[in-house]
C-alpha positions in Angstrom: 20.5 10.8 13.2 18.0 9.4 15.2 14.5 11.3 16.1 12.2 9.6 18.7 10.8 13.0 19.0 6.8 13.5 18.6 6.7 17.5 17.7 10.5 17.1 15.8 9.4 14.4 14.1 6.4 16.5 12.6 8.6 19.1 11.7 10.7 16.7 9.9 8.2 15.0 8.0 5.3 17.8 6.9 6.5 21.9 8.8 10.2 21.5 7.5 9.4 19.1 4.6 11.5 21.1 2.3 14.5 20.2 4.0 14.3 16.5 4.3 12.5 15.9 0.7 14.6 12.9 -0.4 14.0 9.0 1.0 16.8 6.6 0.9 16.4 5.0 -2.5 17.1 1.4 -3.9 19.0 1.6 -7.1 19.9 -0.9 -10.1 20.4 -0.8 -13.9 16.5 -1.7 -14.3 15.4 1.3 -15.9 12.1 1.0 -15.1 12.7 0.5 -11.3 14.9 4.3 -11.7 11.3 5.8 -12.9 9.3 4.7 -9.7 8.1 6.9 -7.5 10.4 5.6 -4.6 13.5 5.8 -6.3 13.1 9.5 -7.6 14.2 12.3 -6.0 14.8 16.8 -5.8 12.2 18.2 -8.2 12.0 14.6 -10.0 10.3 13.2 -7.4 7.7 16.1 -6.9 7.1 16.3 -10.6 6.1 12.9 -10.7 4.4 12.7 -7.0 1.9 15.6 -8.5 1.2 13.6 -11.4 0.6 10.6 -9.4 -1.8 12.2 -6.9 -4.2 12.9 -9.3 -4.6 9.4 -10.0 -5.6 8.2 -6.6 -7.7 11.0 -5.6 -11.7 9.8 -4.1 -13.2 10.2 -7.3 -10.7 8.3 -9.6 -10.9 5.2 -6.8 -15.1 5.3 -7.1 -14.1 4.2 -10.6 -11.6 1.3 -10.0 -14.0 0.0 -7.6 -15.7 -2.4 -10.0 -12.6 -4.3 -10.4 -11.9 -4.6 -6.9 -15.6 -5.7 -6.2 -15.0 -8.7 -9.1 -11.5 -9.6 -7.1 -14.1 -9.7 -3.9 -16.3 -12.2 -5.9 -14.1 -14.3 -6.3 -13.0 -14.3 -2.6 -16.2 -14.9 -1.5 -16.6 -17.7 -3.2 -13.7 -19.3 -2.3 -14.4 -18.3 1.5 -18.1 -20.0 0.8 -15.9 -23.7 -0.4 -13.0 -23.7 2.6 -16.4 -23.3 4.6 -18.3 -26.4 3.2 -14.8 -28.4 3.5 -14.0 -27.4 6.9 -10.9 -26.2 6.0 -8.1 -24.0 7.6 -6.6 -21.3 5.5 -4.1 -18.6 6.1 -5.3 -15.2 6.2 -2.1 -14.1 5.2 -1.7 -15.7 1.9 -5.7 -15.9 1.3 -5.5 -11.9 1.3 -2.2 -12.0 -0.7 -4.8 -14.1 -3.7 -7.4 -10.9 -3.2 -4.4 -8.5 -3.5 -3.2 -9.9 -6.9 -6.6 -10.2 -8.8 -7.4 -6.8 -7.8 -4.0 -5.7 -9.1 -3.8 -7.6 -12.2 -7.6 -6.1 -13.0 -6.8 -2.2 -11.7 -2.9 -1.8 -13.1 -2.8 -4.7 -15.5 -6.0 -5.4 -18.4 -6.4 -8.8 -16.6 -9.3 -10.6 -15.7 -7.5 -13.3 -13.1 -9.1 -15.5 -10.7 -5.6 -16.7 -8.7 -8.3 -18.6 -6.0 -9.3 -21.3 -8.6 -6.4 -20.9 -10.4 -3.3 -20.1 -7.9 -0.8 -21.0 -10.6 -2.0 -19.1 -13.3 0.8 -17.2 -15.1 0.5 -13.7 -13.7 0.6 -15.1 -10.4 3.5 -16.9 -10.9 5.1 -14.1 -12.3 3.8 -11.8 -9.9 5.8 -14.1 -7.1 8.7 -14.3 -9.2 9.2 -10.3 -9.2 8.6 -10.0 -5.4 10.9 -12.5 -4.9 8.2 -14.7 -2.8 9.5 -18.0 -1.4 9.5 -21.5 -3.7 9.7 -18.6 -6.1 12.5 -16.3 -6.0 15.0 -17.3 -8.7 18.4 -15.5 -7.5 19.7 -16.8 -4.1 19.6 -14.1 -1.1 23.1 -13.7 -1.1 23.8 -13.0 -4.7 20.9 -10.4 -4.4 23.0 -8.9 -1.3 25.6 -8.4 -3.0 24.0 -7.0 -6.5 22.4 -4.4 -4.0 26.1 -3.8 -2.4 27.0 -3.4 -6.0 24.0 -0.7 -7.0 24.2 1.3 -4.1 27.3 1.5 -2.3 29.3 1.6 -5.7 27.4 2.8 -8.6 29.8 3.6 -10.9 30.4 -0.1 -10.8 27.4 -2.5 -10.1 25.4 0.1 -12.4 27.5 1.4 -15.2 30.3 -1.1 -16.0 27.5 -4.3 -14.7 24.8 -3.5 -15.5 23.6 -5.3 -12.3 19.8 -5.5 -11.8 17.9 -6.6 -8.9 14.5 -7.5 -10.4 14.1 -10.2 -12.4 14.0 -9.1 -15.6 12.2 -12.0 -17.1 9.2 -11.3 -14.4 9.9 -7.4 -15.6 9.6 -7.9 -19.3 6.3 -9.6 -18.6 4.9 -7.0 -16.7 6.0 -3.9 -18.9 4.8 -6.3 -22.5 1.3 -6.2 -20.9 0.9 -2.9 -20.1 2.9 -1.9 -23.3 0.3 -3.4 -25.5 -2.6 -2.1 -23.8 -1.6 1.3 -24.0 -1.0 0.9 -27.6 -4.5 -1.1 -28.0 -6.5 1.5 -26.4 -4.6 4.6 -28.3 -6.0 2.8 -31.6 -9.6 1.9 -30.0 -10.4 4.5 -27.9 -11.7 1.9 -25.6 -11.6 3.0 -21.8 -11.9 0.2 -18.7 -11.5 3.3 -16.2 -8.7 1.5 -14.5 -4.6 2.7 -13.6 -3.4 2.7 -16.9 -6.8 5.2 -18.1 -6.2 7.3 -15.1 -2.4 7.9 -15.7 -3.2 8.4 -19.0 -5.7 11.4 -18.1 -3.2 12.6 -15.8 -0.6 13.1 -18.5 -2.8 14.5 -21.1 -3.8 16.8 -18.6 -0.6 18.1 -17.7 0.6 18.2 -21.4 -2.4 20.9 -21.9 -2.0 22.9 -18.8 -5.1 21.5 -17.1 -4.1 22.5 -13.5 -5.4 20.6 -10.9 -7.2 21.8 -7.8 -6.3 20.7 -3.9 -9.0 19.5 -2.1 -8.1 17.8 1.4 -10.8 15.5 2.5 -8.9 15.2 5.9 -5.8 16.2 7.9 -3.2 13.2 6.3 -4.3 14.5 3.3 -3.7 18.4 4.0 -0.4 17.3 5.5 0.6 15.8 2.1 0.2 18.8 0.1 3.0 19.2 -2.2 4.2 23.1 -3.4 4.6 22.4 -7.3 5.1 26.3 -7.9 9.1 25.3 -8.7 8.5 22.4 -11.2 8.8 24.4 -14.2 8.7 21.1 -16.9 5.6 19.4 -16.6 6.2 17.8 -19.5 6.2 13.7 -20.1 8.2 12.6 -23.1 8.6 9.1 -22.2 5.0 8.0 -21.6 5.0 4.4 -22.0 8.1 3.9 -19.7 6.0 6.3 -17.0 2.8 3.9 -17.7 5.0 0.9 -17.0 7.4 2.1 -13.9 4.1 3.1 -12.0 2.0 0.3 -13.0 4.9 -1.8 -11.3 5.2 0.1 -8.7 1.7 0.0 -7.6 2.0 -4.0 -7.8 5.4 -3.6 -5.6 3.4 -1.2 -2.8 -0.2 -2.8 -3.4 0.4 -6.3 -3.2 2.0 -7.9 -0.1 1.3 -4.9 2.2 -2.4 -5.2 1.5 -1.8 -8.9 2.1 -0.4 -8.3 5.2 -3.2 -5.7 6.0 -5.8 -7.6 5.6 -3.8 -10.9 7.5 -3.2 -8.1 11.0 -6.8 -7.4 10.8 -8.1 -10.8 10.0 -6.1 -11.8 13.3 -7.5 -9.3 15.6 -10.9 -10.1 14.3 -10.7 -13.9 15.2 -8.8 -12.7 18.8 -12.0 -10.5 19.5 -14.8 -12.3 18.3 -17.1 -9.9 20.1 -16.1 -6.8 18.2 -16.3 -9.3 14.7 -20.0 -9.3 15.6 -20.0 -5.8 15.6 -18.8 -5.2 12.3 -21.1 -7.9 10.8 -24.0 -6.0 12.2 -22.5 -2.5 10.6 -22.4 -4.7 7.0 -25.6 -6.0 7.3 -26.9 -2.6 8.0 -24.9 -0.5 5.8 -24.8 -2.7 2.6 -27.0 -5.9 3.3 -26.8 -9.6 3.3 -26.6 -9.5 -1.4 -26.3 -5.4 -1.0 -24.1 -4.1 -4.0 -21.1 -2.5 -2.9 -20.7 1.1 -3.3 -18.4 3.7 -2.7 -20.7 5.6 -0.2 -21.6 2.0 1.6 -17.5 1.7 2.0 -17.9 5.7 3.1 -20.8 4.4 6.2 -18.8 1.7 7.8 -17.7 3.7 10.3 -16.7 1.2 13.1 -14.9 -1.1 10.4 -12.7 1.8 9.5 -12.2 2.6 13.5 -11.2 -1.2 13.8 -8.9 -1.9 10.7 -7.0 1.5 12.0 -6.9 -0.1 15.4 -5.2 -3.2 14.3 -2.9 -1.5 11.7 -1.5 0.7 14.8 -1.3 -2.3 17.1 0.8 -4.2 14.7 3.7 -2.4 14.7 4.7 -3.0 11.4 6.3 -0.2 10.5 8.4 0.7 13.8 10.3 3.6 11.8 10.9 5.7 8.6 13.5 7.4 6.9 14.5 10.8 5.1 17.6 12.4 3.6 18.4 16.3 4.7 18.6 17.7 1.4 20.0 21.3 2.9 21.1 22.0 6.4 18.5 22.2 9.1 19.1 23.6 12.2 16.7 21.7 14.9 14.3 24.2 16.3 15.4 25.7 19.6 19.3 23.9 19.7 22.2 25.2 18.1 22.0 21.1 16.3 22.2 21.3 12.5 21.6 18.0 10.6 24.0 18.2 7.5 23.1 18.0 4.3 23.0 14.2 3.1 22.4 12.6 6.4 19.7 10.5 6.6 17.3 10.8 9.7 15.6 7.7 11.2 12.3 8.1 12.8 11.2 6.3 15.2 7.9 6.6 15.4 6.3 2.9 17.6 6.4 4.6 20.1 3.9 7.8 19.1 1.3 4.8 19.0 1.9 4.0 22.5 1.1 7.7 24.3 -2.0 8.1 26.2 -1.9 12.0 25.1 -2.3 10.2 21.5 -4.9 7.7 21.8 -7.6 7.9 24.9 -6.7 3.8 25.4 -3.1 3.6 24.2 -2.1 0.8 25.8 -5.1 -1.5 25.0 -6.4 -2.9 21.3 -9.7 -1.0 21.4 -11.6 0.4 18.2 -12.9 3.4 20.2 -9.2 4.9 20.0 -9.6 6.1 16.4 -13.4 7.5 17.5 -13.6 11.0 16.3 -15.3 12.6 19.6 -12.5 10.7 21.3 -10.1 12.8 19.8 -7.1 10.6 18.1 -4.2 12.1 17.1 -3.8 11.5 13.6 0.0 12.1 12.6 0.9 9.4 15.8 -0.7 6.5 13.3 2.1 6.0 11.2 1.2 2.8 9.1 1.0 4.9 5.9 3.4 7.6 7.6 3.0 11.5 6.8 3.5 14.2 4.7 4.4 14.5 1.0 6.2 11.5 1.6 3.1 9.4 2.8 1.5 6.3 0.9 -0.1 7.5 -2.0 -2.1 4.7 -2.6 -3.5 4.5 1.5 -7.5 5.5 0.2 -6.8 2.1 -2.6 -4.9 -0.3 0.0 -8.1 0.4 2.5 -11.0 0.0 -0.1 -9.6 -3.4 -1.0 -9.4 -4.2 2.5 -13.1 -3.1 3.3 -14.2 -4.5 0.3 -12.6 -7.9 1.3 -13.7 -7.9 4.8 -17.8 -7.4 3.5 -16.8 -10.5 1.3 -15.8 -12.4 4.2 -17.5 -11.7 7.3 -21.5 -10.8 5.3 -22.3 -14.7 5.0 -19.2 -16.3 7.7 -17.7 -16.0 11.0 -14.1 -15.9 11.2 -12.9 -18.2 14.0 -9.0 -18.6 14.9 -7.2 -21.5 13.7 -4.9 -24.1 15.6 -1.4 -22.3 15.4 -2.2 -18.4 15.3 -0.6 -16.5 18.2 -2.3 -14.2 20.4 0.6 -11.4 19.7 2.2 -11.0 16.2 5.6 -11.5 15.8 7.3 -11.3 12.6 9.1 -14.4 11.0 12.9 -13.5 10.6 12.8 -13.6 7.0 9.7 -10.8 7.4 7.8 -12.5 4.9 5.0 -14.0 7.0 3.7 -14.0 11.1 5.1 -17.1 13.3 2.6 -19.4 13.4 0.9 -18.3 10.5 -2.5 -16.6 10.6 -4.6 -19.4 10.0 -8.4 -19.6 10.6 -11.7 -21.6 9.4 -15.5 -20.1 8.5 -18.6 -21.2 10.0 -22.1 -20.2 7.6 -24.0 -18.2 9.0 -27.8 -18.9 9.8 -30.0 -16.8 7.1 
């Protein structure tokens, strides 16, 4: 079923949410990869979505910002030597390099600096997993075919082979570390305030009945609210394999969509060098030239968050989503019913479009996400809607606004030789044609 709807498609996704619960999920023998959040579904999935949410709420963030700052750091520095040299870098892969070290410090117990060090083990591992070219270990095919295998006939490519899709030397890295640390700090006590802390709190918390109180800081928050009254288990028996499958999991959602985050808006900033200024003005104000960052200097920059949701919208990078019917649902005002088990593709590119959405639809413009101009919020669908949005959206923007201070405080961003002035993604959807490359000129003190 296809919905290009506006109103349907917010019944679907947060009015009617009951009905269309489930996403299409990825499945193989890994069982770690059966615990992420993606892959669960029914009252699963909302027993662990409630446990996860209380991990990424404002105040749990305020405390994993030190570890992003350090992952900043080191991007600045690096930003500071490609400047002295002259030399072109893609913003792409530069972000991808901020990504990781702020992921192997918030999810992992690792200090890692991939900028001097880009082939430093977790890196390398890291690329391994995601399956990153000059990396990936399995050719495409043979992981076509495993995925046949797993999900069109289970009962085969999962109970008789065994098949998995990851890498499971990559894996077994990955779960060792966080593995130990949980045990480490158990023993010590010691806290570093970072995923594996938080998740650890969480499920205390739940084991002792701690309930948890909603509080919606906005309206893609309020949409996400989940009704929990049915889970009757709240239970965790399996810590350590929960620790592990959502540490992972954050790497999987965290890393190369930030990347390519902070590569859209790094593109639109050298494209509209006018607006770049703008922001540079807003940091200077806001947290100063050596300011510390804060959580309520990240809260103040205002016109960076109008124009990082500006180029997010404009980049069309997620033209559609999906959900399965879990019970019939008659569309409101037909006599259609979508049947249970059907999935439903929404295509929602086109919400972004609409001048009844955004006051200057058509144009990249920063003032569409103004507040007095009145944006409609559920048309930007980069993090999509509902129970079913990004749960890490409040993380993936902090490292991006974190990065962008690190860049732009002390440099200009100026476009390189090959970037294009419209993005177009490469067919193996792994990076832009052209690239998004771009040099740094100092700025005067």
């Amino acid at each position: 079923y296809l919905i290009n709807d506006q109103e349907l498609a917010k019944q679907i996704m947060i009015k009617d949410f009951e009905y269309f619960v489930d996403r299409p999920t990825f499945k193989s023998a890994n069982k770690i990869g059966q615990l992420f959040l993606t892959n669960l579904e029914g009252a699963e999935w909302k027993k662990m979505r409630a446990l996860m949410s209380g991990v990424f709420t404002s105040g749990k963030l305020k405390t994993m910002l030190p570890h992003i700052c350090k992952a900043g750091d080191h991007l600045a520095e690096y930003i500071a030597k490609v400047s002295t040299e002259g030399k072109e870098v893609d913003m792409k892969d530069t972000g991808g390099l901020m990504t990781l070290d702020a992921i192997a410090a918030v999810a992992f117990n690792l200090d890692s600096n991939s900028f001097a060090d880009p082939e430093n083990t977790f890196r390398r591992m890291a690329l391994t997993l995601v399956g990153a070219p000059g990396y990936q270990k399995t050719s495409m095919f043979v992981m076509m075919m495993k995925a046949l295998l797993c999900n069109g006939f289970p009962w085969l490519g999962i109970d008789i082979l065994q098949l998995q899709i990851e890498d499971p030397e990559s894996m077994a890295f990955f779960k060792d570390i966080v593995l130990k640390t949980y045990k480490q700090r158990l023993e010590s006590g010691e806290r570093r305030n970072d995923i594996i802390d938080i998740i650890m709190d969480e499920i205390k918390r739940t084991r002792t009945g701690g309930a948890q109180k909603q509080e919606f800081e906005d309206e893609f928050e309020k949409g996400a609210a989940l009704d929990t009254t049915e889970i009757k288990e709240r239970n965790y028996t399996d810590e350590e394999s929960i620790l592990v499958a959502n540490a992972v999991l954050f790497f999987f959602a965290g890393f190369d969509t930030s990347a390519f985050g902070i590569g859209v808006v790094s593109h639109k900033l050298c494209l509209y060098p006018e607006l770049q200024e703008k922001i540079y003005e807003e940091i200077i104000d806001v947290v100063g030239i050596d300011g510390k960052i804060t959580p309520e200097k990240l809260g103040a920059l205002k016109y960076m968050d109008m124009f990082i949701s500006e180029a997010l919208r404009m980049s069309e990078m997620v033209p559609s989503t999906e959900r399965v019917c879990t019970k019939n649902y008659q569309i409101p005002g037909t006599n259609v019913v979508i049947p249970k088990g059907k999935v439903v593709t929404i295509y929602t590119e086109d919400f972004t479009q609409l001048e009844e959405n955004f006051i200057n639809a058509k144009e990249f413009d920063p003032e569409n996400f103004n507040p007095e101009n009145n944006p409609n919020k559920f048309a930007f669908q980069t993090f999509g809607q509902g129970p079913r949005n990004c749960i890490g959206m409040r993380y993936a923007l902090m490292v991006m606004k974190v990065a962008f201070i690190n860049i732009l405080r002390k440099h200009r961003m100026v476009r390189g030789s090959t970037m294009q002035d419209k993005l177009k993604m490469t067919p193996e959807m792994t990076h832009f044609t052209g690239g998004l490359p771009a040099t740094f000129v100092k700025r005067e003190d």
